[in-house]
VMD Tcl script that builds the backbone (N, CA, C; Angstrom):
set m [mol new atoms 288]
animate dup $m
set s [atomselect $m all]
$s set {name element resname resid chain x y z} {
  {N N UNK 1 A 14.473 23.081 5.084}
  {CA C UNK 1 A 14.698 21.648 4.955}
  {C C UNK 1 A 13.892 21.112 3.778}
  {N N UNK 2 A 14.496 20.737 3.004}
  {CA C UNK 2 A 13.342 20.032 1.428}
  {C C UNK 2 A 12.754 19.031 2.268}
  {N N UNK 3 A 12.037 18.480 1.355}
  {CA C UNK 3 A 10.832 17.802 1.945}
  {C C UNK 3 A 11.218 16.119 1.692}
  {N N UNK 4 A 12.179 16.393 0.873}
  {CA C UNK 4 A 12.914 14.801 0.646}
  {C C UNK 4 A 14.249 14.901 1.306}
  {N N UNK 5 A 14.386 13.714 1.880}
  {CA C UNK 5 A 15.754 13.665 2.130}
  {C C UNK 5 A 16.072 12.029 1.791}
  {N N UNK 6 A 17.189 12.143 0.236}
  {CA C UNK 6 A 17.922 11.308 -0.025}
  {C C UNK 6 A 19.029 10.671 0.550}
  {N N UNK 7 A 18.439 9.189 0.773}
  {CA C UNK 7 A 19.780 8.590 1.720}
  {C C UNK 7 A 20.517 7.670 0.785}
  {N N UNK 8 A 21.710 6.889 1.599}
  {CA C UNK 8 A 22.939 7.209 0.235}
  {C C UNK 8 A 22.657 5.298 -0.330}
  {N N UNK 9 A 21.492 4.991 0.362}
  {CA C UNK 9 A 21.432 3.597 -0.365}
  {C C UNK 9 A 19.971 3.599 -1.463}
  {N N UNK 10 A 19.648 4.625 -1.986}
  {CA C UNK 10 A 19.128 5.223 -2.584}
  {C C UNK 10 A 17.435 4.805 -2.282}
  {N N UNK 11 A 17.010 5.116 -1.009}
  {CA C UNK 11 A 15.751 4.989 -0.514}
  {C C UNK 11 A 15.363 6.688 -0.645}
  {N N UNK 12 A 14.173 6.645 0.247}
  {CA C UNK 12 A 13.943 8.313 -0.076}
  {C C UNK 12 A 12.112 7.943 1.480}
  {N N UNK 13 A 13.221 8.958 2.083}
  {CA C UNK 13 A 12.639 9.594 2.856}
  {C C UNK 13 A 11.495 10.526 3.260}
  {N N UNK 14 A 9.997 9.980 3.190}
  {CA C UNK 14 A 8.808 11.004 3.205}
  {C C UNK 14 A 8.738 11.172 4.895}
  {N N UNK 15 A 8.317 12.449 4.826}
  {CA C UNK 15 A 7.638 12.715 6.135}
  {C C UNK 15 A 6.249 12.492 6.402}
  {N N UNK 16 A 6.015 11.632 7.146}
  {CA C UNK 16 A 5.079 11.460 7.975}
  {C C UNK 16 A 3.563 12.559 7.623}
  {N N UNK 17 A 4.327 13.892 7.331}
  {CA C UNK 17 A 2.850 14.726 7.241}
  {C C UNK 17 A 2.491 14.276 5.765}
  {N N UNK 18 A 3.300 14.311 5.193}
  {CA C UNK 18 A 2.839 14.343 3.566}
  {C C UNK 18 A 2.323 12.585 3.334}
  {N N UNK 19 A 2.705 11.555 3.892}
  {CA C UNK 19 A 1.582 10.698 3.300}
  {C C UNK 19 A 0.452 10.842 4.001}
  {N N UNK 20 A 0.154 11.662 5.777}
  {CA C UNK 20 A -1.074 11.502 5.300}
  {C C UNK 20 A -1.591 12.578 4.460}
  {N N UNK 21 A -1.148 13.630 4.444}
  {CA C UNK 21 A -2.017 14.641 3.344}
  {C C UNK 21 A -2.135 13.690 1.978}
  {N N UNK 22 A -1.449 12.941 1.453}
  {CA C UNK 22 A -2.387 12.080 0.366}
  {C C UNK 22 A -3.388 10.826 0.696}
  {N N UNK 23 A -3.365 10.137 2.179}
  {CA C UNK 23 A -4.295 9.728 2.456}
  {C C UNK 23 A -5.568 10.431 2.169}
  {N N UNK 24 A -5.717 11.814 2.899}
  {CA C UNK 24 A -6.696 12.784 2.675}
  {C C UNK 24 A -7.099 12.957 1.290}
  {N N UNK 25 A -5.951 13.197 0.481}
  {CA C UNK 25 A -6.703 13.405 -0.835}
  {C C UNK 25 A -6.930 12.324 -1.657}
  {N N UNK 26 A -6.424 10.857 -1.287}
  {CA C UNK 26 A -6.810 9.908 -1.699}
  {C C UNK 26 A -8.779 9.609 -1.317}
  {N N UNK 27 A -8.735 10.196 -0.194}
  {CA C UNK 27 A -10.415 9.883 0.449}
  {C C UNK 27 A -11.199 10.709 -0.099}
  {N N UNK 28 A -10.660 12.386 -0.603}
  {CA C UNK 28 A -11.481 12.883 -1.391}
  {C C UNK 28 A -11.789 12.319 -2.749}
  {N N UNK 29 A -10.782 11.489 -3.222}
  {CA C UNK 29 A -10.728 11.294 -4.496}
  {C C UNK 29 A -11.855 10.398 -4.422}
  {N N UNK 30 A -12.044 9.139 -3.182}
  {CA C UNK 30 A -12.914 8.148 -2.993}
  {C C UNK 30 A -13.604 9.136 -2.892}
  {N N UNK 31 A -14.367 9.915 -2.391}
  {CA C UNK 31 A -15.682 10.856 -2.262}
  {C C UNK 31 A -16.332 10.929 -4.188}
  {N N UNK 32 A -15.479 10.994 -4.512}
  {CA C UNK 32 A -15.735 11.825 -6.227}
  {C C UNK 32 A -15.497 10.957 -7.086}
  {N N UNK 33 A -15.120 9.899 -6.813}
  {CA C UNK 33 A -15.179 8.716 -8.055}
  {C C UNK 33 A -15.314 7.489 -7.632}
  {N N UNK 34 A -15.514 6.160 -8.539}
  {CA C UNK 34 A -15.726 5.051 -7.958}
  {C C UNK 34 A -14.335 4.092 -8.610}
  {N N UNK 35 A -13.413 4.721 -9.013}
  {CA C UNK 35 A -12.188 4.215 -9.280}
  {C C UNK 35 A -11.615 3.295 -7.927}
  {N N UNK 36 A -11.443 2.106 -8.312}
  {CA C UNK 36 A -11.198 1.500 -6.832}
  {C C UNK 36 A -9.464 0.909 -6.671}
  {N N UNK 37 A -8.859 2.370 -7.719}
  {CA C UNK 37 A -7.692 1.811 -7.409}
  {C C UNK 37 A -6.736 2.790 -6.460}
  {N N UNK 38 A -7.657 3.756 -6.167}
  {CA C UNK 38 A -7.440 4.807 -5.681}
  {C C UNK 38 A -7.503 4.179 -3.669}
  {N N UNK 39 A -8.347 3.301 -3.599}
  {CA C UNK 39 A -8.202 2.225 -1.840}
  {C C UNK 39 A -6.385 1.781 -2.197}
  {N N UNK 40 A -6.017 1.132 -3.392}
  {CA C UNK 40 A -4.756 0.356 -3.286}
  {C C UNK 40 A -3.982 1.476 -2.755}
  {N N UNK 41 A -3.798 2.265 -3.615}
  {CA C UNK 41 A -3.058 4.106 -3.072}
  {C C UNK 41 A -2.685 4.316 -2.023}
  {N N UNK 42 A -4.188 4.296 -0.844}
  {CA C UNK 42 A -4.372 4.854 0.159}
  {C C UNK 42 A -3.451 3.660 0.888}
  {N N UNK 43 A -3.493 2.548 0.787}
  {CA C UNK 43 A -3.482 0.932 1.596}
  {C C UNK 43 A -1.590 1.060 1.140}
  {N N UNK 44 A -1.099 1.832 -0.111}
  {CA C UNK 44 A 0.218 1.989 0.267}
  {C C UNK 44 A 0.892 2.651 1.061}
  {N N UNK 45 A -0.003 3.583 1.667}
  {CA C UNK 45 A 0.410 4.734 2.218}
  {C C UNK 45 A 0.671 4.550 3.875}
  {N N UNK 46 A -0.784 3.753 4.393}
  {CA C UNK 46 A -1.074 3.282 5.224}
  {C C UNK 46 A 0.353 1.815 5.718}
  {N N UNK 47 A 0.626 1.528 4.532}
  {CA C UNK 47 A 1.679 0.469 4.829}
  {C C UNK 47 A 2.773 1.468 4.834}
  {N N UNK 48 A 2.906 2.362 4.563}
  {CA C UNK 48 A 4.334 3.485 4.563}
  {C C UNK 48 A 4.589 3.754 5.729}
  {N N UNK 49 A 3.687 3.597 6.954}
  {CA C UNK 49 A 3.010 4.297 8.054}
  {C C UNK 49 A 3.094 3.329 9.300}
  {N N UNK 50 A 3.376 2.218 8.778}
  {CA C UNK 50 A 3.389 0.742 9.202}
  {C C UNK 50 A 1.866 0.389 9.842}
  {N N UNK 51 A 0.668 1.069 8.991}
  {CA C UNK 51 A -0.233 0.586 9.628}
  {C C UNK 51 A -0.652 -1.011 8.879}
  {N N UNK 52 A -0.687 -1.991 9.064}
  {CA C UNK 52 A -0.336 -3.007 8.302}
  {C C UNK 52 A -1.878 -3.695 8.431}
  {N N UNK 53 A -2.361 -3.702 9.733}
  {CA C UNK 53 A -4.398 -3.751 9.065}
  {C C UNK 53 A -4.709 -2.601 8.728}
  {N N UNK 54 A -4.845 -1.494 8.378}
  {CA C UNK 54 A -5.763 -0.985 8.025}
  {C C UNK 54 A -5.178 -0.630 6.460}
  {N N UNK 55 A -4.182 -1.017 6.248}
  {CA C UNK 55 A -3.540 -1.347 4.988}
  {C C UNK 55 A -3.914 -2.228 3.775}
  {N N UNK 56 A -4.410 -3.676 4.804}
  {CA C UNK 56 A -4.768 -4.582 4.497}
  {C C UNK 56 A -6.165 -4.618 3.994}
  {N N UNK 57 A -6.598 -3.900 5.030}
  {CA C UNK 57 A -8.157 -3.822 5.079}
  {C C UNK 57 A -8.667 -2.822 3.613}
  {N N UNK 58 A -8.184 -1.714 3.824}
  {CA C UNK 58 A -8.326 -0.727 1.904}
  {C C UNK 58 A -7.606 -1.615 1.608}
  {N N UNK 59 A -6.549 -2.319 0.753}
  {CA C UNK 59 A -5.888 -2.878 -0.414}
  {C C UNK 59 A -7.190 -3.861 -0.565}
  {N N UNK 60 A -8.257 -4.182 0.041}
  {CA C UNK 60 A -8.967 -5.249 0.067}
  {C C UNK 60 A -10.083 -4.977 -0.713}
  {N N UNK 61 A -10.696 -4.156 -0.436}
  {CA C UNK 61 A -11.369 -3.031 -1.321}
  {C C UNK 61 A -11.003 -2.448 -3.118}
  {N N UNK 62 A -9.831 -2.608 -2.977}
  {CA C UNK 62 A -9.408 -1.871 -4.595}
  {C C UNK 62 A -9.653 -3.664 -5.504}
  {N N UNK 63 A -9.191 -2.783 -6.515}
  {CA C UNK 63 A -9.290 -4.009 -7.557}
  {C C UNK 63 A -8.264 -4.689 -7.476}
  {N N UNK 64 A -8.288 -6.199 -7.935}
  {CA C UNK 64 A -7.431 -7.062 -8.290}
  {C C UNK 64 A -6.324 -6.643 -9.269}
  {N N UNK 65 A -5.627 -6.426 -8.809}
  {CA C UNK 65 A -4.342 -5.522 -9.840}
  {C C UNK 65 A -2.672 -6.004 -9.099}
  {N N UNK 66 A -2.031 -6.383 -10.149}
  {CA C UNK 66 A -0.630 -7.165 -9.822}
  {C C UNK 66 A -0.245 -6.159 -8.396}
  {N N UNK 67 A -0.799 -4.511 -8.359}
  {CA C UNK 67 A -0.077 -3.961 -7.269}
  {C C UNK 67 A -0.994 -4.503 -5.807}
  {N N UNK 68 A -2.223 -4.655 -5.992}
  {CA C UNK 68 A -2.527 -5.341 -4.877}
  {C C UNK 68 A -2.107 -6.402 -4.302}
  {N N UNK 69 A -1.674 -7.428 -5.154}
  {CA C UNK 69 A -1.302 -8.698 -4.941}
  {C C UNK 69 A -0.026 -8.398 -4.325}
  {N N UNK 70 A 1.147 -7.877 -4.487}
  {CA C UNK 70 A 2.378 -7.210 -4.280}
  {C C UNK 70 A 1.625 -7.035 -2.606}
  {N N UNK 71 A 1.186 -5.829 -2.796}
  {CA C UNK 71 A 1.356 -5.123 -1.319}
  {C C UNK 71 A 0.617 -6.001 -0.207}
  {N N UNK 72 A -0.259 -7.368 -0.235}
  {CA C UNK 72 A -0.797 -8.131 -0.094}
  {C C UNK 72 A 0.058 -9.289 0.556}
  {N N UNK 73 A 0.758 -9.522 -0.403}
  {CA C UNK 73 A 2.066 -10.202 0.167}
  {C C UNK 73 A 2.610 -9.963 1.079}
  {N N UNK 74 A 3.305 -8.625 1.032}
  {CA C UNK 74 A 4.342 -7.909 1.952}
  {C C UNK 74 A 3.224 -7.668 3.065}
  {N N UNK 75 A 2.203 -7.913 2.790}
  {CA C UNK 75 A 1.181 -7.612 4.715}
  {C C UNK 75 A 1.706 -8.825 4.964}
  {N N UNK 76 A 0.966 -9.809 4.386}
  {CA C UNK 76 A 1.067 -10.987 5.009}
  {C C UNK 76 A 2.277 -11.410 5.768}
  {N N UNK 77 A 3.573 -10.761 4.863}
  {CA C UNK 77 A 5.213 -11.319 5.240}
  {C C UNK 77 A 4.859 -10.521 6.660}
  {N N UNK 78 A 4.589 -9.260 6.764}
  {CA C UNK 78 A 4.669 -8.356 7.976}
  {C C UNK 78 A 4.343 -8.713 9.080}
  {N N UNK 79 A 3.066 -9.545 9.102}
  {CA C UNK 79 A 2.061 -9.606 10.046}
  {C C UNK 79 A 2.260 -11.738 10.032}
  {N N UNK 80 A 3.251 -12.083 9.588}
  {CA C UNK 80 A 3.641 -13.675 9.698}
  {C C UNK 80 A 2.507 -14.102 9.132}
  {N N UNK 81 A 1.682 -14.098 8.631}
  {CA C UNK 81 A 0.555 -14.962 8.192}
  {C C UNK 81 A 1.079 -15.794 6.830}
  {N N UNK 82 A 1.405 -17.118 7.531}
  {CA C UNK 82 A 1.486 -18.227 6.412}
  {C C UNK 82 A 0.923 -18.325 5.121}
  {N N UNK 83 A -0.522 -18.725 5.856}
  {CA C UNK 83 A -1.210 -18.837 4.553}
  {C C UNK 83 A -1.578 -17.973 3.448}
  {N N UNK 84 A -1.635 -16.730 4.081}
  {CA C UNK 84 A -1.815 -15.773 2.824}
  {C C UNK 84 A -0.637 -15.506 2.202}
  {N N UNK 85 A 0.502 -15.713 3.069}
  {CA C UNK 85 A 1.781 -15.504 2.177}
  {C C UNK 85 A 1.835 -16.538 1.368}
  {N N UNK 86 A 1.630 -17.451 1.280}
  {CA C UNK 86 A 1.651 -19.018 0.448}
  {C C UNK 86 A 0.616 -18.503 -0.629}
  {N N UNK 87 A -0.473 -17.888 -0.569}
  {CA C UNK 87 A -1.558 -17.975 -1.410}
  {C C UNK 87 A -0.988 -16.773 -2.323}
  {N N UNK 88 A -0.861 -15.399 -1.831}
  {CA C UNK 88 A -0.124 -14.172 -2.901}
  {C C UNK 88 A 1.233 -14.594 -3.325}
  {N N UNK 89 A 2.066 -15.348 -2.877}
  {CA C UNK 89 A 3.012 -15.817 -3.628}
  {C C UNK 89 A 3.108 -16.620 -4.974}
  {N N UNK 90 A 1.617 -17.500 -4.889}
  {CA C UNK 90 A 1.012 -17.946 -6.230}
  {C C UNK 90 A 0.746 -16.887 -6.955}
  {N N UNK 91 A -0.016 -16.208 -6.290}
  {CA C UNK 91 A -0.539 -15.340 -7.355}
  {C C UNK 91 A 0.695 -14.371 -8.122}
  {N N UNK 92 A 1.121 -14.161 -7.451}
  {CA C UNK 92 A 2.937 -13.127 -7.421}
  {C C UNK 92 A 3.138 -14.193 -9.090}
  {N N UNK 93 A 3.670 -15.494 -8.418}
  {CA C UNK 93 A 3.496 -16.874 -9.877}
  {C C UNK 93 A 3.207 -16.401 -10.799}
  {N N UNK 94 A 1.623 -16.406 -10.970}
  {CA C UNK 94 A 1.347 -16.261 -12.073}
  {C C UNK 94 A 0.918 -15.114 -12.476}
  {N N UNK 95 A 1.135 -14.190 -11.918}
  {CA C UNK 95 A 0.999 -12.998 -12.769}
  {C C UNK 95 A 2.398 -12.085 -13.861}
  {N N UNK 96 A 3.598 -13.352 -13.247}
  {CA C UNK 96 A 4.936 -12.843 -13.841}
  {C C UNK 96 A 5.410 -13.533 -15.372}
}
mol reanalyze $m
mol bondsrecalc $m
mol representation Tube
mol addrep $m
């Protein structure tokens, strides 16, 4: 069985083992550097996973970067929170 399976509205299908094996190597990577864009990474993965706080919680941690703000949003849409959806939607604004 390949490890992708392409569906016909052109999404793409990971298994479950393989994001977390890059969680894992996302945490080694945190072990060995202080690159903090490497939390946003992990906080996508974690949202792949539908873990949507602890998603929240690393994306919170990385740097201010248009992809944080993005995946920031889509918590907020997830988890109904108004106000932060109102507030990353500005930011969404002006970063376009």
């Amino acid at each position: 069985m390949a490890s992708l399976l392409l569906l016909p509205h052109g999404r793409v299908q990971v298994p479950v083992s393989s994001i977390r094996k890059s969680i894992n190597i996302y945490d080694e990577l945190l072990r060995k550097t202080e690159d903090k864009d490497y939390h946003i990474y992990k906080a996508c993965c974690y949202y792949a996973l539908c873990l949507y706080d602890d998603a929240r919680r690393e994306a919170l941690k990385g740097s201010e970067t248009p992809l944080q703000t993005r995946l920031l949003f889509h918590l907020a849409h997830k988890k109904n929170d108004e106000k932060n959806l109102m507030h990353y939607h500005q930011k969404l604004d002006e970063s376009a």
